[in-house]
N, C-alpha and C positions, 0 to 999 in steps of 0.2 A: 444361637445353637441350643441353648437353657430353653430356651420357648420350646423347640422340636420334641426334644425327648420328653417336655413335658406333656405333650401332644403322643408320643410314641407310648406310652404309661399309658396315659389315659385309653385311649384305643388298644390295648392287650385287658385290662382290667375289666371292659365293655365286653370283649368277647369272652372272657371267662365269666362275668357273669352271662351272655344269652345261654353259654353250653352248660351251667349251672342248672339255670332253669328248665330249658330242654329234658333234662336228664330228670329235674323233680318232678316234671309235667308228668311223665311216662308210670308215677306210684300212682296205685288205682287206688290204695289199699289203706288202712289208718294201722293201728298200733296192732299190726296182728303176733309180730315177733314171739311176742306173752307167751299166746296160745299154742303157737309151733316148738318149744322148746325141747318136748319131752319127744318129737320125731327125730328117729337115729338116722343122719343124713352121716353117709364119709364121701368128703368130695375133694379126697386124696387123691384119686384116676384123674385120667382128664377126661371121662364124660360123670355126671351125676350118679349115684348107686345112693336109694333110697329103701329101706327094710322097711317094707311096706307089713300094716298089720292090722287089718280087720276094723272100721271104727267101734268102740262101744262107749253106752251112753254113760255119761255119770251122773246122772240121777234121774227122774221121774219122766216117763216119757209116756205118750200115747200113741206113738205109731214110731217106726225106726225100719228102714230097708236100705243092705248095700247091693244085692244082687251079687258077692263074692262067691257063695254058695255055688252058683251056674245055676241055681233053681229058681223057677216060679212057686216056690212057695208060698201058698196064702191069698196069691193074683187068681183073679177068674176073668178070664176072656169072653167077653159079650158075645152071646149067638143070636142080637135081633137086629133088626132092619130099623134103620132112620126112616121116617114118615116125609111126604112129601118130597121123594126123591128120584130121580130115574133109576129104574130097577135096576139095574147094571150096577151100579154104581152104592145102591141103598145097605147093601149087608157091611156088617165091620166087620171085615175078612183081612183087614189089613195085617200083617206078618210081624212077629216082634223078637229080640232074639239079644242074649246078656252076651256080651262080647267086651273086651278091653277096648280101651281106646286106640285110632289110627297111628297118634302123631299124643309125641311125650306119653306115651303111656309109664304109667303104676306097675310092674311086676307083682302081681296078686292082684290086682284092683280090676273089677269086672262094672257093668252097667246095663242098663235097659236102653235096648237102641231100636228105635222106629226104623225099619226098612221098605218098607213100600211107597209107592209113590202113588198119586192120583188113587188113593183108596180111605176109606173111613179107619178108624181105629180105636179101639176104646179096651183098656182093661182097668181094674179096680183089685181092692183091698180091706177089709174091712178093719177100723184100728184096735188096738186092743181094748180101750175101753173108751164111752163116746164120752166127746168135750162138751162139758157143758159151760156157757156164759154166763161165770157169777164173778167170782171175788180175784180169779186168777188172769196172765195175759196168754192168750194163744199166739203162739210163734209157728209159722210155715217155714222151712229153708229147705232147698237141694240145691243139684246142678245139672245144668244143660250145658251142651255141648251142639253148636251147628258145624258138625265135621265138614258137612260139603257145603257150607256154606247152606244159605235161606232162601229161595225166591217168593213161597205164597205158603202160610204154612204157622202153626200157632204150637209152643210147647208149653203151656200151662197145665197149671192143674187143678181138679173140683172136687171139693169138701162138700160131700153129701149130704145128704139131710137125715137124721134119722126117723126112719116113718117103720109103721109097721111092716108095709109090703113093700119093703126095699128086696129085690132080688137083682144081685150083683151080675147074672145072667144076662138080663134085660135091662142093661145099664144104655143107653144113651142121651140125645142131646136133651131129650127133655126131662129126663130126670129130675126130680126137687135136688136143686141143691144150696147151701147156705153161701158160700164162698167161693171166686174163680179166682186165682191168682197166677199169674207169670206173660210171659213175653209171645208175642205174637205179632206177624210179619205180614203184607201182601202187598206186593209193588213197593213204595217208596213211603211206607206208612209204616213206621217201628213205633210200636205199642208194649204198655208192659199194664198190663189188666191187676185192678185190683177191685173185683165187683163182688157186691154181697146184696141179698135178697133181704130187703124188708117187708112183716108184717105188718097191714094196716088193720090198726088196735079194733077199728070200728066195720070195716067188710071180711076179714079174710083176707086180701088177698095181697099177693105179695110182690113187689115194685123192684126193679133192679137199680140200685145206687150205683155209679161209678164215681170211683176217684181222679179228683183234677191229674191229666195229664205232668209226668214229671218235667220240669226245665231242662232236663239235659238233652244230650246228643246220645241217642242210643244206637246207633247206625253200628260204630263197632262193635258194640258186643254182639253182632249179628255177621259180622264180616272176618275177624278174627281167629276164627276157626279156633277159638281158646276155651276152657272149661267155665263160666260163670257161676257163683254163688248169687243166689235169691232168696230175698226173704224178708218174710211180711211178720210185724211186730204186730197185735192190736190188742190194746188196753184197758183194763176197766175204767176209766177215766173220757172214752170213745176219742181217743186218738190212735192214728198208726202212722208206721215208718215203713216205708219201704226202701229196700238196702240191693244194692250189685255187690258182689265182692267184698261185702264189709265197709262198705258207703253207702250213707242217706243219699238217695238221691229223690225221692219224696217225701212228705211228713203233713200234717194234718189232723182236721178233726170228723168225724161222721156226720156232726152235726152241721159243720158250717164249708168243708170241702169235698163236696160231692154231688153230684149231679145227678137224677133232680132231687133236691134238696128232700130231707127226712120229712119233716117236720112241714106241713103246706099254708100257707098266707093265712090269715085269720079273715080276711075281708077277699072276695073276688067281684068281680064285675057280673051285674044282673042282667043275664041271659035274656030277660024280657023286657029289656031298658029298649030304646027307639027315638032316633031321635028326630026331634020336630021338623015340619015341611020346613018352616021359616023360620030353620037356624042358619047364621050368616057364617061361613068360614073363610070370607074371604078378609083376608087382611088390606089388599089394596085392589082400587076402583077405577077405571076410566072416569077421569075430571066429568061429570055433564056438561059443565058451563064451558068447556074449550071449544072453540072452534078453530077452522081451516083458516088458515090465513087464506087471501086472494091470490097471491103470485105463488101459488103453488100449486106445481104441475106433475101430477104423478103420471103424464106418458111419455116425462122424458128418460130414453133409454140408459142404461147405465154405465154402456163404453158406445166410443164413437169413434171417427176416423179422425186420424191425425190430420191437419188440416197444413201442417209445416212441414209434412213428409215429404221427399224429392228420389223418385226412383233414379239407382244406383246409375250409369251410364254405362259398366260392363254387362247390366241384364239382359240376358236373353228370350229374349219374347217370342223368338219363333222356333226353341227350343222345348220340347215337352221336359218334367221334369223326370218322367218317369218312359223305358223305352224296351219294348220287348226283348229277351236275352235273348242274344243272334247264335248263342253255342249252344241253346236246347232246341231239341231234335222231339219231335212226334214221338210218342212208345209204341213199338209195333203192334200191342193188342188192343191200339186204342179203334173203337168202334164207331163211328161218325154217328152212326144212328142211333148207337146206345146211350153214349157218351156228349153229346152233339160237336158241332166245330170245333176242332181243336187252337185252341193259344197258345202263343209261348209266352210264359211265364212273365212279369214284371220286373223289372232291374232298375237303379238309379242309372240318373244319366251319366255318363261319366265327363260330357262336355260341363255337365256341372256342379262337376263338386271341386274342381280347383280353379282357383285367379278368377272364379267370378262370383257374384253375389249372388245371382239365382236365374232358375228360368222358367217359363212359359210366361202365364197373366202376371202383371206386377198389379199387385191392392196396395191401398193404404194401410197400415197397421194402426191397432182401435188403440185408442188412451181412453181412460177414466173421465166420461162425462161429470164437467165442472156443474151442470146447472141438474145431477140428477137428487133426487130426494125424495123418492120411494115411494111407497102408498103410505099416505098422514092417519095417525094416531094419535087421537089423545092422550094427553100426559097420564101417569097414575097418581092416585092421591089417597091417603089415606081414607078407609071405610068407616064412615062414623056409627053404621048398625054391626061392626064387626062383632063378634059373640066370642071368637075362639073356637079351638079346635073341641069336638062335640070329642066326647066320652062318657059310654055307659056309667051310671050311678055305682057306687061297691055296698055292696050289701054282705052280711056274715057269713062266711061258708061253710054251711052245711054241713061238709066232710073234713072241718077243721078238726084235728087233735094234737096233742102235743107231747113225744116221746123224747121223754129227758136223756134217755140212756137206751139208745137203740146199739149197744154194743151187746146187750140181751140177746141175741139172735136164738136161731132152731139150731139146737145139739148137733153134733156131725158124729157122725159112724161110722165112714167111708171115705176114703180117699180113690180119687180116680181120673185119669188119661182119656179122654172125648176128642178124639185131633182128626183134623185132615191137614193132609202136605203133600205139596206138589216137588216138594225135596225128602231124599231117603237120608239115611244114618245121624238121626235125630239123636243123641245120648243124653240118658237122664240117669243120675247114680244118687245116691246117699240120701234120701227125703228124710225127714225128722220134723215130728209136730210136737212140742211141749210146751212147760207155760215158762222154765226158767233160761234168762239169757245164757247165764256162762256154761248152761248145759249145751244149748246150742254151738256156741263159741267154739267150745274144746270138742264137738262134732268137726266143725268143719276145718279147724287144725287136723286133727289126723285124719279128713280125707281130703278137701278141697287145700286145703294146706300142701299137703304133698306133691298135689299137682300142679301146684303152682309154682312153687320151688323147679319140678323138672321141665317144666315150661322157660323158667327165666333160665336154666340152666341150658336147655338147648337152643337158646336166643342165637339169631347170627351177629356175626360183631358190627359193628359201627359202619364199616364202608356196603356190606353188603345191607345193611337196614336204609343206607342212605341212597343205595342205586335202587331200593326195594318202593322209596317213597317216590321216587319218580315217575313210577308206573304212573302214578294213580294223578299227582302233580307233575306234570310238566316243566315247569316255571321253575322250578326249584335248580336245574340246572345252570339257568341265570347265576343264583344264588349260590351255588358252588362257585362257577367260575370268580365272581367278584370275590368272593371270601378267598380262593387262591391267587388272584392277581393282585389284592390289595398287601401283601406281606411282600412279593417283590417287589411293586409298585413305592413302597415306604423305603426298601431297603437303598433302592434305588439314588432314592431322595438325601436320605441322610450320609451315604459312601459317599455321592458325586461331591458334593461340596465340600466336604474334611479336605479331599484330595486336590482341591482349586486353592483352598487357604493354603496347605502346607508349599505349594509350588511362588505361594504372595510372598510366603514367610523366607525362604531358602533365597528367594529374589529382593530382599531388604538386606537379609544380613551379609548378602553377597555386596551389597556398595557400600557396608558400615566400614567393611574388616580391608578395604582397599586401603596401599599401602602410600605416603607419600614422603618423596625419597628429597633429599638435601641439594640435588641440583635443580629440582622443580621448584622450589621454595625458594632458590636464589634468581632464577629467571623470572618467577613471578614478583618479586620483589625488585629485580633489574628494571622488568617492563615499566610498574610503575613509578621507577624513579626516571626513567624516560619522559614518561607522560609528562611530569613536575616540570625537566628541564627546559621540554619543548623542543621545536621540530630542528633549532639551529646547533643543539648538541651531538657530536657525532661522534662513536668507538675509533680506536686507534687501532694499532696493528697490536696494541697487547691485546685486544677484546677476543681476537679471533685464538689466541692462547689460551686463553682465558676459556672459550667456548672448545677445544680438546680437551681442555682439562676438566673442564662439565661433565663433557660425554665419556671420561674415562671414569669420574664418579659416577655419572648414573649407572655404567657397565658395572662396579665396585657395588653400588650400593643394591640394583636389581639383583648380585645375587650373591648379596650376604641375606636378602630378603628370602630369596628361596631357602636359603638355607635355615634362615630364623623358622620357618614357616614348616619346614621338617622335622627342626625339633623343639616344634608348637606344643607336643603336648608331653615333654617333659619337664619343662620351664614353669606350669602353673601360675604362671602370675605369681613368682615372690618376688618378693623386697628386692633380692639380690640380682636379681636376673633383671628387674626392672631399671634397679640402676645403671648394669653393665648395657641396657640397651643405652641408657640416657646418654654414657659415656661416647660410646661407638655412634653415636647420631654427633655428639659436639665433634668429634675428631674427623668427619667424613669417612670410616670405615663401614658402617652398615646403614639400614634405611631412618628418614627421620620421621618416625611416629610422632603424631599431634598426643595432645594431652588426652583430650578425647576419645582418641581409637585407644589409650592404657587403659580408661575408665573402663569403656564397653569391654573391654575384653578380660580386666579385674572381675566388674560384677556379674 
């Protein structure tokens, strides 16, 4: 029974740790508590009430927009055409417009939400003053939001270049720009861009690096319909981090994780290398010296007829196996001479497809020809002229150079939104470019902060998040059910058995406490002085006296025993009462207890 409940522990402990971790799984977020403290949250009511207040920066910033205003201040909306487009479709006409959020909204907190669908879109900004790449780190953060959800469709954003004839007017996809950074979707490809434009030192021109794709699952922050923090760290040192929500979930360096690499091979392969008629690539050779054995015959076939086959004696041989269906009827528009002779249709035989083996022609059935052995080849053997695999010479490249510190990049000026989406209500709120972290930090506490708080606060509870996973997993059902049958299931196990022992126990003590009375003990002690004397000893007429006066003690003694047995539990087992029984058994007035039934019923 110790084993069980040891068993019954261990199995409750198991499942409070998986709903432990469940519940840790669900934190996106690292230490952000810090940052949020100074937001005035009363979640006194029972729904969340947040005094909501404007972010401002705490220190040195080069760009900052919440869109709380309602205004496009400082935005200019693009009035040119994409190049290489179907005219229809080529102007950024698409529609933009600062509205709160759907779902958990901010009371005061407004944002930039893309509304068009199947249209270009592009507006810009220029920042306050342009970032140059020297001694400090540039930081990118904002937030998106895919209110209706994503199907084909990108919300990143591009750090301009500063040039002289930058006109924010004429801002589209081919604009110089240094930086693209953020998430972008199309079909079952969740991307999250983090591309910058390299100088090459020696032509001019400028290469686009990407960063290794990150390790994680991005799917939900695209399906969630939740606000997302984003943000790109990069260092004078040429590393960057890129962060969701105040998680790495990339990290890196410019130099050595990025595609195609900064910095190009010092040696390439000579374009004018060629290699010789009579180079040998073959590693292995047809033996010369092999030949065909004689008793080998390559026209023997490779199955043949069973030669031990014995046709069935139920087969039907002058059954076809196949017989025109007698219930299809000619179609009235059929045309003899358009269409030619009409048929009816082919049907199995029905004579044969039960209780017999087959019918029409009976064949042999073919097996694996024992004598076949294909068309003869000589063995292979190693190529003693074998050379290896040819490869061009390398020779220096040319266009070698080597930038130590391509975290140098072209100045930015500008920030700006270049998107198409085949999904509408895009929401982008809070952007902020500067070089210090905890300025950053304490941005997105009092705005991506806030709404995260009223997010987790209009969370559904536990069973409806649990019927909500179903949707999507099926199987999970299984897994309900077993998690609810397994705690009856146990219950079951460890009640039934208490209940069979206690009925063993109550069935023992019930033959200890039986009582044995003074005329049993002198019959049984008669018998066996019977036995001793043997079969020629016989009772007299006093024996049968003898045997009333028996039966008036057993009557005497069965119920002084009841009555001992009434006031069983006044008595206690003392001294005194033990004797008076001792007495009343010598005298034949009440029952005679063995020594035995005093003990058990003392201890």
């Amino acid at each position: 029974m110790q084993f069980q409940w040891d068993w019954l522990c261990f199995i409750v402990l198991l499942f409070s740790a998986v709903s432990a971790e469940s519940q840790a799984s669900e934190v996106e977020m690292e230490d952000f508590d810090k940052n949020s403290e100074d937001a005035n949250v009363d979640t006194g009511g029972s729904s969340l009430e947040v005094m909501y207040k404007t972010p401002s920066p705490t220190g040195e910033v080069y760009f900052t927009e919440t869109f709380d205003d309602g205004m496009l201040s400082g935005w200019v909306l693009s009035q040119t055409k994409k190049e290489d487009t179907n005219e229809d479709i080529a102007k950024y006409d698409g529609r933009w417009e600062i509205e709160p959020l759907k779902e958990n909204m901010v009371p005061g907190d407004r944002g930039l939400v893309l509304k068009s669908v199947a249209k270009h879109h592009a507006i810009s900004a220029m920042l306050k003053q342009p970032f140059i790449f020297n001694s400090k780190p540039l930081i990118i953060q904002y937030e998106v939001n895919f209110q209706d959800g994503i199907d084909c469709g990108g919300a990143y954003v591009k750090l301009l270049s500063k040039s002289k004839d930058l006109n924010l007017e004429y801002f589209y996809d081919k604009t110089s720009y240094t930086i693209m950074f953020g998430p972008d979707k199309c079909g079952e490809d969740y991307k999250l861009h983090f591309i910058f434009r390299h100088k090459h030192p020696k032509t001019g021109d400028y290469d686009e690096k990407h960063a290794k794709r990150p390790d994680v699952d991005l799917k939900k922050f695209y399906t969630d319909r939740k606000t997302h923090l984003y943000t790109l760290v990069l260092k004078p040192d040429n590393t960057f981090e890129v962060s969701i929500d105040q998680t790495v979930v990339g990290k890196g360096s410019l130099l050595e994780d990025v595609v195609p690499p900064v910095n190009p091979p010092k040696e390439i392969e000579d374009p004018n290398d060629k290699k010789p008629e009579d180079w040998d690539e073959r590693a292995k050779i047809p033996d010369p010296n092999a030949v065909k054995p004689d008793d080998w015959n390559e026209d023997e076939p490779p199955n043949v007829e069973d030669p031990d086959a014995v046709k069935p004696d139920d087969w039907l041989d002058d059954e076809p196996e196949y017989i025109p269906d007698p219930s299809a009827k000619k179609p009235e528009d059929w045309d003899e001479e358009m269409d030619g002779e009409w048929e009816a249709p082919q049907i199995p035989n029905p004579k044969c497809e039960k209780g017999v083996s087959g019918c029409g022609e009976w064949v042999r059935p073919l097996i694996n020809n024992p004598n076949y052995k294909g068309k003869w080849k000589p063995q292979m053997i190693d190529n003693p002229d074998y050379q290896g695999i040819w490869a061009p010479q390398k020779i220096p490249n040319p266009d070698y150079f080597e930038d130590p510190n391509p975290f140098q990049m072209t100045q930015v000026s500008a920030i700006g939104l270049e998107l198409w989406s085949m999904t509408s209500e895009i929401y982008f709120d809070n952007f902020i470019i500067c070089s210090d972290k905890e300025v950053a930090d304490q941005w997105a506490a009092d705005g991506w902060g806030l709404k995260k708080l009223v997010a987790s606060a209009n969370e559904p509870g536990m069973f409806s998040q649990l019927i909500t996973a179903t949707e999507e997993h099926p199987w999970l059902w299984i897994l309900y059910i077993l998690t609810l049958a397994l705690p009856v299931g146990l219950g079951i196990l460890f009640c039934w058995p208490s209940k069979k022992i206690d009925e063993d126990l109550e069935y023992k003590k019930t033959n200890v406490a039986k009582p044995i009375t003074k005329g049993e003990l002198e019959q049984e002690v008669q018998g066996q002085d019977e036995e001793l004397e043997g079969p020629n000893d016989t009772a007299g007429d006093g024996d049968e006296g003898g045997e009333d006066e028996d039966s008036e003690e057993e009557n005497e003694t069965a119920q002084g025993s009841r009555e001992e047995e009434g006031n069983k539990s006044n008595k206690s087992g003392s001294e005194d009462e033990m004797k008076e029984a001792d007495e009343s058994t010598g005298s034949g007035d009440g029952p005679a207890k063995s020594v035995r039934k005093r003990r058990v019923r003392k201890d």
